[in-house]
N, C-alpha and C positions, 0 to 999 in steps of 0.2 A: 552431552549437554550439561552446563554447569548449576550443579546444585540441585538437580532435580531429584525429588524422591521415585520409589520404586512404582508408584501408583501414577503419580505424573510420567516418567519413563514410557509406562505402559502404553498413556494415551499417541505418544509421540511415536512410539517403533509402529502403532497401526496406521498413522500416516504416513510411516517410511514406507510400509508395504502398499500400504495403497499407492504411493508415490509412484516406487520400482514395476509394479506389477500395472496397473494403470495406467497412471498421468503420466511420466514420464514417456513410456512409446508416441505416445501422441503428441508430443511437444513439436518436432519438426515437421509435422501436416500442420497444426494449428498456426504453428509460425510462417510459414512460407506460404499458406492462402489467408494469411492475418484477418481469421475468423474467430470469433467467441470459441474457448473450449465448453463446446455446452457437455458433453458427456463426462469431461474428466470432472464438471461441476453435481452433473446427476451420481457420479459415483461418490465424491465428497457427501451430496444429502444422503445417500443412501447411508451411509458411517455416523453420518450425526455431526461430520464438522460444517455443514453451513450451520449449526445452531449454536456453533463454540462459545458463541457472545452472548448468547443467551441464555438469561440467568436457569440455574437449576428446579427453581422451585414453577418456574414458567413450562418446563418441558425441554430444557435447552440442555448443552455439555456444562456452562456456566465453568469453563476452563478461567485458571488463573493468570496473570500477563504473564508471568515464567513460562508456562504450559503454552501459551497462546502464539509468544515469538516462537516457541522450537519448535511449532507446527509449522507457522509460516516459513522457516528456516529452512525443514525438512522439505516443505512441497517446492520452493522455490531453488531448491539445487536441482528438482527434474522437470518441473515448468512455469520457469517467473512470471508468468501470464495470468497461467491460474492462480499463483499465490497472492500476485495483487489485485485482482479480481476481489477473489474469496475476503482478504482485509479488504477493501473497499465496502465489500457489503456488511462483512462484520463490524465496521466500523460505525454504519447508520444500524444494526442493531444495537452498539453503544448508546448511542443518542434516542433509541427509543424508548431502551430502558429508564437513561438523563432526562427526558423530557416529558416523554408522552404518557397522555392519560392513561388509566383501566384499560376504556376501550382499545385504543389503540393498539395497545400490546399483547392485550388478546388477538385482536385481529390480525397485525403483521407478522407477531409471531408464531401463530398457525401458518398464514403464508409458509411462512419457512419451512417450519417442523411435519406438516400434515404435506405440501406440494411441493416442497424444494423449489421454491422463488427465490431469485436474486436482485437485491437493490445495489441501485447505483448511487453514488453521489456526483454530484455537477457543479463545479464550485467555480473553476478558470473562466476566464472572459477575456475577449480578443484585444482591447485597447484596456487594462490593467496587469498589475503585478504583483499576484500577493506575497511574492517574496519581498516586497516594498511594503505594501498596507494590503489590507484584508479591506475593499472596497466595494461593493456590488451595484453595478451599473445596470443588473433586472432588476424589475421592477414588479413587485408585487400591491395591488390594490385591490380594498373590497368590492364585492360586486351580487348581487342581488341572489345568487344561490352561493355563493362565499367569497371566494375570490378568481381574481385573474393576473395574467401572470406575460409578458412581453420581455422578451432580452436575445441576448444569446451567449452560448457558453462553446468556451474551446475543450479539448481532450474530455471529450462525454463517454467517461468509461464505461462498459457494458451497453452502448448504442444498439438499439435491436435485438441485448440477450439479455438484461433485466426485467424484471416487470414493474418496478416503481424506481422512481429517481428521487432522491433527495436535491432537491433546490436550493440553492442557496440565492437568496432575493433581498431587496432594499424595500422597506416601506413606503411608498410613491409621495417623491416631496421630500425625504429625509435623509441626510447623509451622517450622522454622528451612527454609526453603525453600531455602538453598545442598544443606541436605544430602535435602529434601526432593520436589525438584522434579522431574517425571518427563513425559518428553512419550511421547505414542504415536500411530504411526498405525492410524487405525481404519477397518475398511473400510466406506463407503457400505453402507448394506442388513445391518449389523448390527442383530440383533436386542436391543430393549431403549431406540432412539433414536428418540425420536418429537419434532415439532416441533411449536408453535403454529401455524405459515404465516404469522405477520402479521410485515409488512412494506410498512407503508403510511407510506412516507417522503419530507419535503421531497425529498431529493435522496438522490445513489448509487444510486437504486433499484433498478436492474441487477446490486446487486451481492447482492442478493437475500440478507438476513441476517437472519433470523428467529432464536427464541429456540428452545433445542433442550433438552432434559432426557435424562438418558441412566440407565438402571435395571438394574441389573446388567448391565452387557454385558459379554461374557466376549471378551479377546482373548488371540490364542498369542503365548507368550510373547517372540519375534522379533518381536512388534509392536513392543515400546520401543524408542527409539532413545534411544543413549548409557547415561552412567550417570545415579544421582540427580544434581540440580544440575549437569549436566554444559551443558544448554541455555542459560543463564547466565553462561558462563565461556568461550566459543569466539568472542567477539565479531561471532556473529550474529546476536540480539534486538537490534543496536541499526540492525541494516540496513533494518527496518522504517519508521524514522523518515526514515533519507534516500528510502528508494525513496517515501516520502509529500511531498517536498519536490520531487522532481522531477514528482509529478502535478498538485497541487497549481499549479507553475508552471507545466507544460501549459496546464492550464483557464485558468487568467488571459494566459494566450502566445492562446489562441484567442478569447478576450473582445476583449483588445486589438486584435487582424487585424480581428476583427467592426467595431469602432470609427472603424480607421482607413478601412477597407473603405466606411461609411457613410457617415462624412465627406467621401471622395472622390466621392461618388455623389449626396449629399443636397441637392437643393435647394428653397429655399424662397422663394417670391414676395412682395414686388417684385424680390430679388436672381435674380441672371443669373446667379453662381457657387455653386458648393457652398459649403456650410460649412465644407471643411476651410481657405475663406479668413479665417477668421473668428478675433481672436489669442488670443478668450476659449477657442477649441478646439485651437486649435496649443498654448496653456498645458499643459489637462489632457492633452494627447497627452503632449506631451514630460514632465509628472512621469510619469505612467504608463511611459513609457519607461525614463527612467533608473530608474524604482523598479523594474523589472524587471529591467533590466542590472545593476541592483545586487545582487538576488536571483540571478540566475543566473549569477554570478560567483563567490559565497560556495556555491551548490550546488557550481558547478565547483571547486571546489578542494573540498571535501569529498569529491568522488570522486575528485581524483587523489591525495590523501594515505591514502586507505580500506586498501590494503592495508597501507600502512607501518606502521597505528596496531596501538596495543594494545587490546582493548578498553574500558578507560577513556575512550583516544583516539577512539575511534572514537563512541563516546556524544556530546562534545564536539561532532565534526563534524556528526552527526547531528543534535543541538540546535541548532545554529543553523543549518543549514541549514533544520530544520522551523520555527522561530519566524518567520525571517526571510521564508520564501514563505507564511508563512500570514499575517502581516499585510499586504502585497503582493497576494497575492492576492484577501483578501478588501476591498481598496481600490478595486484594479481594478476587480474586476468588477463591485462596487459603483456606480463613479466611470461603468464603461461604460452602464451600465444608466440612469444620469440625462444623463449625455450623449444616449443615444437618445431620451430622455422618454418621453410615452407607448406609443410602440412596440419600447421595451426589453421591455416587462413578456408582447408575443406572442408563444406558444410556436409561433411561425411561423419568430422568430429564435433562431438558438443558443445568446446572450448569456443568453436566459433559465435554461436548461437547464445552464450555467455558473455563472451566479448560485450557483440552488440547489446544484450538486454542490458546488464548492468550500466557502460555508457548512455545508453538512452531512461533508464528508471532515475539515476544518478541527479538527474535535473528536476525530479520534482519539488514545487516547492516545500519548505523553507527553503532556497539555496544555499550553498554552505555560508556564505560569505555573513546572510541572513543567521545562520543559528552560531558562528561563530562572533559576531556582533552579541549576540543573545549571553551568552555563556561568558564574554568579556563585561558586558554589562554588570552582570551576576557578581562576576566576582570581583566588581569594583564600589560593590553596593548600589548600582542605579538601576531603578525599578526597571523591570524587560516582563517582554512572554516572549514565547515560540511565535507569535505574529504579534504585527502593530494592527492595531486596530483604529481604523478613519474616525477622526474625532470633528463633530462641527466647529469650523473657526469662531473664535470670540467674537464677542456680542460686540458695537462701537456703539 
């Protein structure tokens, strides 16, 4: 891992172990009955990484973004499922720390630390695109024990394996979403949320995202966290993109081992040595190679500048950091899969199971098209983030 000290190293080699010895065996049950990995998550709390994000003086690991990608990096070469998962929820510990009161944080983050609860966040909606604008067509409105809450949301990460969902909602009436935008968390087993269950996906499957519709569901008013538009403004939302650039490079970090792994081992007759004698394969080793070192170089320095930035900045790193391991990785794994030939394509090997998840994680938003717009903006001087955000049209 680049630039890590000895003490950060440390944190990381016990998620490899947990990884190797753990999560990793259970990657292909998880994936092929595309169920929540609820135990590879129980053994994470049991280590203290569901509390990664949560600051140190709370009870948490309060790991640094350097520390924080090589974890995700590490879990998501043995099951990208769990990795995205685990940031997803890490991610709404971010924002509780950004927004939420005392109380709150006391409370949620006992959830964590004392029971090992998992939150989701719930952001996509079936007729919007926040690779376009950051829009929310739920609708949140106050309501006599606080509020209630109508909409429905696509890819509802953790459906059925979290216990609170962060929401993301529109203030009923308002679309300028700076002044608009309202997240909540909502507890599991609220009345009013019912899901389709389908979730019959190339890849992620584990990460179990069905579509959910929500009918008046009534939450107390200490569900919301922050204020309106306040989840926008605290350069959180753009953490999402890097923590997806370090999984992302996982998956193709474990394609590649697969590769080199085979190479070493594979022989084929009349020849007496493996393949990996062979200069047409020492080629695609070594671009794979540097396209990777070169990817997880631009990751590394987007985590050690994370804290400095402003959120602007922070959007920036985040964009390229995600453009640049999603073309890398979906090269890789690509590249691994024809190097194997026909024994890439056996879900006997991992490479396959790589394949798919990277091509399907690959599409989350921003889309590249989105952060590469972003990152040309930047360095043409015109003001950008990592999303646009829906502005009310002018007054006539």
């Amino acid at each position: 891992m680049h630039g890590l000290s000895e003490s950060q190293l440390t944190i990381v080699e016990e998620a490899a172990r947990l990884t190797r010895e753990k999560i990793a065996p259970r990657a292909a049950h998880y994936d092929r009955e595309a169920i929540n990995p609820v135990e590879s998550w129980r053994d994470l709390w049991k280590a203290g990484f569901l509390a990664m994000a949560i600051p140190k003086e709370r009870g948490g690991m309060g790991v640094d973004m350097p520390t924080y990608v090589a974890i995700l990096q590490t879990i998501a070469g043995g099951c990208a499922s769990t990795a995205m998962t685990v940031h997803m929820h890490s991610t709404v510990m971010r924002f509780i720390d950004a927004l939420g009161t005392e109380a709150q944080k006391q409370r949620y983050y006992a959830e964590v630390i004392e029971r090992g609860k998992l939150f989701g966040s719930w952001g996509s909606e079936p007729a919007l695109s926040l690779s376009r604008t950051l829009l929310m067509e739920t609708i949140i409105r106050h309501h006599a024990d606080g509020y209630v809450i109508d909409g429905s949301k696509h890819f509802c990460t953790m459906a059925d394996g979290a216990s609170y969902y962060l929401l993301w909602c529109a203030l009923d009436g308002m679309t300028d979403m700076g002044k608009a935008l309202l997240v909540a968390l909502v507890p599991a087993g609220t009345p009013g949320i019912t899901t389709d269950g389908r979730w019959d996906t190339l890849g992620m499957r584990a990460t179990y995202s069905p579509s959910v519709t929500l009918t008046g569901c009534v939450i107390a008013k200490d569900a919301v966290i922050g204020d309106p538009g306040g989840a926008i403004r605290v350069g959180v939302i753009e953490s999402f993109g890097l923590g997806y650039a370090a999984i992302y490079l996982g998956i193709a970090q474990s394609a590649l081992e697969f590769a080199i792994d085979y190479a070493k081992k594979r022989v084929f007759k009349p020849d007496t040595v493996p393949i990996s004698h062979e200069p047409l394969i020492q080629r695609h080793v070594g671009e794979m190679t540097i396209q990777m070192d070169a990817a997880a170089l631009v990751l590394a320095h987007a985590a050690a500048a994370w804290d400095a930035a402003d959120p602007a900045g922070r959007g920036i790193l985040a964009s390229k950091a995600k453009y640049l391991t999603t073309e890398v990785g979906l090269q890789v794994t690509s590249k691994v899969i024809q190097l194997a030939g026909g024994r890439g394509a056996y879900k006997d090997y991992p490479v396959e199971r790589a394949f798919r998840d990277l091509r399907t994680c690959t599409l989350m938003v921003p889309s590249a098209d989105r952060v590469l717009e972003a990152v040309g903006k930047s360095a043409l001087g015109v003001e950008t983030g990592m999303f646009k955000v829906a502005e009310s049209p002018p007054a006539h």
